[in-house]
Backbone as CSV, one residue per row, in Angstrom:
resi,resn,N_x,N_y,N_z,CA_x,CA_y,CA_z,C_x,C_y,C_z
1,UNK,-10.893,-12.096,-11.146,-10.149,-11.923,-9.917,-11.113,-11.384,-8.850
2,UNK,-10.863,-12.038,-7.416,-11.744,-11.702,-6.453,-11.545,-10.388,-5.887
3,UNK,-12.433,-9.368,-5.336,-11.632,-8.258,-4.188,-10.345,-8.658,-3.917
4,UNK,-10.613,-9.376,-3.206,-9.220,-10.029,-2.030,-8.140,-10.250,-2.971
5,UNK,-8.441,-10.861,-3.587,-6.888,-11.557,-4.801,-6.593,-9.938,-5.153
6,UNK,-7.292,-9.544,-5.578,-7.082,-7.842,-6.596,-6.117,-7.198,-5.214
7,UNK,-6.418,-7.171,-3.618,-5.733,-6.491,-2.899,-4.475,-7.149,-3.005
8,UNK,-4.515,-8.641,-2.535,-3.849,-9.167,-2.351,-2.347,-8.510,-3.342
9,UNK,-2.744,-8.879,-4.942,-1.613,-8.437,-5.895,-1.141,-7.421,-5.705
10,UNK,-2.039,-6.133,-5.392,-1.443,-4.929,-5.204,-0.306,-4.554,-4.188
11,UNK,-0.524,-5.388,-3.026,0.683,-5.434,-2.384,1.244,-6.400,-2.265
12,UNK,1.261,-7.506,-3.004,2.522,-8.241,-3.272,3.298,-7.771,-3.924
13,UNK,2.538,-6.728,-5.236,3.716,-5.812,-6.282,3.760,-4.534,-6.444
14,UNK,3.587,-4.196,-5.306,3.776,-2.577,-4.926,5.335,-2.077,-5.059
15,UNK,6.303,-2.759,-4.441,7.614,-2.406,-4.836,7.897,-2.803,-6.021
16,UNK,7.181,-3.654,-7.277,7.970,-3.932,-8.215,7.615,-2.780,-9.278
17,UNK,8.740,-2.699,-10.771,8.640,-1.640,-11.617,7.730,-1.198,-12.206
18,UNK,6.822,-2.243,-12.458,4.904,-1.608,-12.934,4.290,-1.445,-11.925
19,UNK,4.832,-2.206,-10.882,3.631,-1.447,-9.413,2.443,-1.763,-9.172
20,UNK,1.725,-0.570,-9.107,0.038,-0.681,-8.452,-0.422,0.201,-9.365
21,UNK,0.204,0.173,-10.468,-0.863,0.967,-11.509,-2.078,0.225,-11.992
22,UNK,-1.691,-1.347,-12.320,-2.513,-2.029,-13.333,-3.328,-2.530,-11.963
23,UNK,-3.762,-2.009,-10.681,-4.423,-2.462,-9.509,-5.373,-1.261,-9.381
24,UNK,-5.334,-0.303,-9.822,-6.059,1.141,-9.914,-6.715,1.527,-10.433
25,UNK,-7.957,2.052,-10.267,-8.836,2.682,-10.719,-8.505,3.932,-11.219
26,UNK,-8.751,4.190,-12.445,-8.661,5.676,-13.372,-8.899,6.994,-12.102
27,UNK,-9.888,6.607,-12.027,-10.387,7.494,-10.901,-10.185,7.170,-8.995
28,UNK,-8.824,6.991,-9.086,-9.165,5.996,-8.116,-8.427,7.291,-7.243
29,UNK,-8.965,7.716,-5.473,-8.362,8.845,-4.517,-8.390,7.745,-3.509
30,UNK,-6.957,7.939,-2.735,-6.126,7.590,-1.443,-6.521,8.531,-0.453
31,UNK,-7.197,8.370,0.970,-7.386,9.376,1.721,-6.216,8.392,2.813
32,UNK,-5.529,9.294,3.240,-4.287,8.782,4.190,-4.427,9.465,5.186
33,UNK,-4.678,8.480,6.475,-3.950,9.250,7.759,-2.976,8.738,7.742
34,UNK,-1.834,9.609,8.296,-0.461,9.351,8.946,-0.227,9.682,10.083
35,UNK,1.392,8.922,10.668,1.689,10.176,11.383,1.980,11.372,11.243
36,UNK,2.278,11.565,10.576,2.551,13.211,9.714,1.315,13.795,9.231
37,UNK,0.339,13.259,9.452,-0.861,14.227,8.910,-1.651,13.485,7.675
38,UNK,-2.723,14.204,7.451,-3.923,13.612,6.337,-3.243,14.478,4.907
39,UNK,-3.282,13.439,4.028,-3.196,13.427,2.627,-3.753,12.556,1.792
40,UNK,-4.613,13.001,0.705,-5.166,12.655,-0.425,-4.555,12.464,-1.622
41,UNK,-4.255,11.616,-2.412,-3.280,11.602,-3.509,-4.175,10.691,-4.813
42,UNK,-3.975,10.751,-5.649,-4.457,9.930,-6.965,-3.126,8.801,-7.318
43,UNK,-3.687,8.243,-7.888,-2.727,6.693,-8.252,-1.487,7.385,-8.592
44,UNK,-1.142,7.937,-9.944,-0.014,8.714,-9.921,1.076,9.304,-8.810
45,UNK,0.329,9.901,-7.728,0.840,10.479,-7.051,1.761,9.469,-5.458
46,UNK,0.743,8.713,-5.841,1.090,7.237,-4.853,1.842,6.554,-5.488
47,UNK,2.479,6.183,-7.067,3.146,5.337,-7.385,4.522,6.350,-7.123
48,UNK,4.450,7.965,-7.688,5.583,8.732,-7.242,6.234,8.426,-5.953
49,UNK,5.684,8.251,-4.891,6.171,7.804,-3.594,6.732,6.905,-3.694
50,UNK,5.756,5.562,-3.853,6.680,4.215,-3.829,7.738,4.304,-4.235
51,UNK,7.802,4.722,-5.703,9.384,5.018,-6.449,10.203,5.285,-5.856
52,UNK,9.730,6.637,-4.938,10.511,7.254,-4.130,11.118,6.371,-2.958
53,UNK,10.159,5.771,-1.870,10.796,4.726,-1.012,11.728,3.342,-1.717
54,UNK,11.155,3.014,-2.544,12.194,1.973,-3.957,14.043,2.835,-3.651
55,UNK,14.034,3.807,-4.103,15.236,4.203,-3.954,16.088,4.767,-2.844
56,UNK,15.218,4.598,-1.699,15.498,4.584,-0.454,16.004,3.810,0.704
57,UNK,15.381,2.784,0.490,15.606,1.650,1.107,16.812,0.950,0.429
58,UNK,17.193,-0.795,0.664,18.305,-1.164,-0.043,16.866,-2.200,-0.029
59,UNK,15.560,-2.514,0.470,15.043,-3.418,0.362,13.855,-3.139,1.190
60,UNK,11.905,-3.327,0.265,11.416,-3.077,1.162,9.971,-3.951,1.047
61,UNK,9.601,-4.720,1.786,8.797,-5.599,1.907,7.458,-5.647,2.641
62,UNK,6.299,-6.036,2.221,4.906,-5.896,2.837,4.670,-7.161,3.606
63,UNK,4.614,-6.880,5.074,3.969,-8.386,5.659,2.450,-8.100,5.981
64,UNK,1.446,-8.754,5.135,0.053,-8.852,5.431,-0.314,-9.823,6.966
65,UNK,-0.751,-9.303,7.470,-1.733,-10.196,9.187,-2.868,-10.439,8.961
66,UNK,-3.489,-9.541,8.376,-4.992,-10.044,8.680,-5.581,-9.474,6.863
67,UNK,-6.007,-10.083,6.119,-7.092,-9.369,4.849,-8.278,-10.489,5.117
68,UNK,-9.220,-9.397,5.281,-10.552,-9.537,5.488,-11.669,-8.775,4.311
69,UNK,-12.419,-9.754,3.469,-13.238,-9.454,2.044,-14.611,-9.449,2.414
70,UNK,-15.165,-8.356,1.957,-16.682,-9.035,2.120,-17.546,-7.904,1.388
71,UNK,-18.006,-8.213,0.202,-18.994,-7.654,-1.179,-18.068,-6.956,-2.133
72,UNK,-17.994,-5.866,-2.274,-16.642,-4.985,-2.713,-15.621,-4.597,-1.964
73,UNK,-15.796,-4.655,-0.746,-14.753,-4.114,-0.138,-13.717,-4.879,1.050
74,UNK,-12.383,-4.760,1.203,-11.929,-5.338,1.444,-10.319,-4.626,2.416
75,UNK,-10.370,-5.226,3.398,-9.490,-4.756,5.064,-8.031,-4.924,4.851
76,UNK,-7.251,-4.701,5.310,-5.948,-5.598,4.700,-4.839,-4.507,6.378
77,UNK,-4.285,-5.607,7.167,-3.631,-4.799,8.012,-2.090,-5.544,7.250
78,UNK,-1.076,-4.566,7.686,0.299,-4.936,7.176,1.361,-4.033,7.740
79,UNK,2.402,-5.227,7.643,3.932,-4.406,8.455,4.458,-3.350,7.149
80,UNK,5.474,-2.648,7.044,6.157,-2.619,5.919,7.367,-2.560,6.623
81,UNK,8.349,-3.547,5.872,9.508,-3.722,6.933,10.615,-2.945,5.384
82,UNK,11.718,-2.881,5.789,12.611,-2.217,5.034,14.073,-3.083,5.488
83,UNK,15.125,-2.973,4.638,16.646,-2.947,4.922,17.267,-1.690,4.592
84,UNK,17.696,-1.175,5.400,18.260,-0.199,5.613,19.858,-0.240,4.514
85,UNK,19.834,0.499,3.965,21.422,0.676,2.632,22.491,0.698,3.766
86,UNK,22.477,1.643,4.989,23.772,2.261,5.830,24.087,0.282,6.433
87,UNK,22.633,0.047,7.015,23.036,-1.432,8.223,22.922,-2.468,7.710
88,UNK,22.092,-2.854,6.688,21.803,-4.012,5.698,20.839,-4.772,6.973
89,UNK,20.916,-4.368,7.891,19.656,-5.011,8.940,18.249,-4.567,8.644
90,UNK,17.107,-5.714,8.616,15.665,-5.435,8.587,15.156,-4.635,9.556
91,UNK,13.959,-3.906,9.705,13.147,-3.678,10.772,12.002,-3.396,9.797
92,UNK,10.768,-2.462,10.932,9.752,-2.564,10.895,9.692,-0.968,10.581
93,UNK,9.338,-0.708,9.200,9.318,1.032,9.358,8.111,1.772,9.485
94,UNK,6.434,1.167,9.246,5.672,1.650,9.469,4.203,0.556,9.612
95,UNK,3.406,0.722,10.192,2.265,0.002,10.562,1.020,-0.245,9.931
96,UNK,0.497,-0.578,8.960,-0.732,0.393,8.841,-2.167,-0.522,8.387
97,UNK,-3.356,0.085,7.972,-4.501,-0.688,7.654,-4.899,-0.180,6.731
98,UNK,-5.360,-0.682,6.173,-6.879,-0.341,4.947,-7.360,-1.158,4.907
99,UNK,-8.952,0.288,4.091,-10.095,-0.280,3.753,-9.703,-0.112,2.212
100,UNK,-10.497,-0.528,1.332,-10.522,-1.019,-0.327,-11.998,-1.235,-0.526
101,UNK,-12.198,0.046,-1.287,-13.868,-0.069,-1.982,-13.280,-0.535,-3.485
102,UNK,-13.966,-1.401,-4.762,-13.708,-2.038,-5.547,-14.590,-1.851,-6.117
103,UNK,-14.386,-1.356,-7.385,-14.810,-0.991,-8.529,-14.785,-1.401,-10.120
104,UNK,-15.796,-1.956,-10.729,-14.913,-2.446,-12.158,-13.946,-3.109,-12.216
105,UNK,-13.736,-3.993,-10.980,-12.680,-4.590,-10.735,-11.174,-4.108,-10.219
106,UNK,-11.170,-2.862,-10.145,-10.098,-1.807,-9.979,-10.173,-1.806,-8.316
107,UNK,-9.214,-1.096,-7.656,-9.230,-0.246,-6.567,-9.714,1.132,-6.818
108,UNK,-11.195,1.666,-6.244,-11.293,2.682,-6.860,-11.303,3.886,-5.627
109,UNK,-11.239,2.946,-4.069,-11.417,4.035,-2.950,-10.447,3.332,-2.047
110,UNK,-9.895,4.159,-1.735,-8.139,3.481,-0.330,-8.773,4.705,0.929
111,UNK,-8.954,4.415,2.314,-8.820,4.940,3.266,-7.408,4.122,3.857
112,UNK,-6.606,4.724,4.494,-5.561,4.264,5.093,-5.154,4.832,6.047
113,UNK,-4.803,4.265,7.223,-4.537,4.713,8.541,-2.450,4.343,8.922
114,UNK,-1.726,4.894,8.706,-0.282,4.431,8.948,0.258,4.583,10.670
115,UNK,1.318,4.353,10.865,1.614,4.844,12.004,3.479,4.582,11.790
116,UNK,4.361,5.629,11.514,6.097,5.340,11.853,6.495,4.496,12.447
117,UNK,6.891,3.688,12.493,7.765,2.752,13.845,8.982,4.045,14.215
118,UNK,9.661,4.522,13.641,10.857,5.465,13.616,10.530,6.329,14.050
């Protein structure tokens, strides 16, 4: 599997029940900007979330724009849109980019930049 394909899967199956574990590096640290501030998390701690948005949403989906590959590492900008449980209407709940350093075939380094739509 290429960089790109390896990103690619990870967020095609980020909301599903195995997730982005089998996309992760053992050792693999998330440095996150948000709007809410900088946080660092390990794979574990990032699949806890997803879970967490999983049961939040009634429905929540990754639109990729731009993934851009080149040696190990690899760009990836994306919507994350949601359906809301109360409206059953879509929108756009947050913005964001990464970089992806690649390791052993793993994801072993995430910088990520988000931004709320909300």
């Amino acid at each position: 599997m290429t960089p790109k394909e390896l990103v690619e899967g990870y967020y095609t199956n980020m909301f599903e029940p195995d997730g982005i574990m089998p996309y992760l590096h053992p050792a693999c640290v998330i440095h996150w900007n948000s709007t809410r501030g900088f946080i660092e998390l390990t794979p574990t701690e990032l699949n806890a979330l997803i879970q967490q948005l999983r049961g939040t949403f009634a429905t929540s989906r990754l639109e990729i724009t731009h993934i851009i590959a080149e040696d190990n590492q690899v760009a990836v900008r994306y919507a994350h849109n949601i359906i809301s449980p109360d409206t059953f209407e879509e929108s756009t709940f947050a913005y964001s980019m990464a970089i992806w350093e690649i390791q052993d075939g793993k994801m072993y380094r995430g910088y990520i930049m988000s931004h709320l739509d909300k």
